[in-house]
C-alpha positions, 0 to 999 in steps of 0.5 A, a space after each residue: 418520541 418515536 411513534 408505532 412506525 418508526 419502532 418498527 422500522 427501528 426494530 427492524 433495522 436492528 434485527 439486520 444488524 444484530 441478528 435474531 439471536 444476539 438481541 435477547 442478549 443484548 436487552 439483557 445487558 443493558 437491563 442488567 446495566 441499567 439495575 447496576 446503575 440505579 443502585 450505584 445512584 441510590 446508594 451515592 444519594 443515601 451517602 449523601 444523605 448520612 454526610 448531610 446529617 439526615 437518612 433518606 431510608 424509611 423503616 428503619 430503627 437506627 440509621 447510623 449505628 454508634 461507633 463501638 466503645 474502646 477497650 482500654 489498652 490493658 484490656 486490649 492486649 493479650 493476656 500471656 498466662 502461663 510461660 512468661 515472654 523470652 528475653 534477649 540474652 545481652 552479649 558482652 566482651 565477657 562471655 564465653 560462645 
């Protein structure tokens, strides 16, 4: 690990490279890399966790919400009241176009 020095001279060579202005930005970036990436890990070991069986989450009541009942397909189907549904017409050698 880099002692007081050698920061500086880090530090130092960093502002001749990148200039003044560019490393606020820059440390910016990576912070906001740095954020992304932690989530991306909590959120993968937190998948992890559910595929296992168990929840790594703390404070909440219900970890893993039941899937919803199905509706029989009578229920499901939209209900068509009023006018009823068209029918095709047949066309045979009979009829008169």
């Amino acid at each position: 690990m880099p002692g007081g020095y050698e920061w500086l001279i880090i530090i130092a060579v960093l502002l001749l490279l990148f200039g003044a202005k560019k490393l606020p930005e820059m440390a910016r970036s990576v912070g906001q890399s740095a954020r992304v990436f932690k989530g991306e890990m909590k959120g993968l070991k937190d998948d992890d966790a559910r595929a296992k069986g168990t929840d790594t989450t703390v404070g909440t009541e219900q970890a893993v919400k039941p899937a919803p009942q199905e509706l029989p397909a009578a229920a499901s189907a939209p209900q068509n009241q009023g006018e009823p549904a068209p029918q095709p017409q047949e066309r045979g050698a009979g009829s008169a176009n």
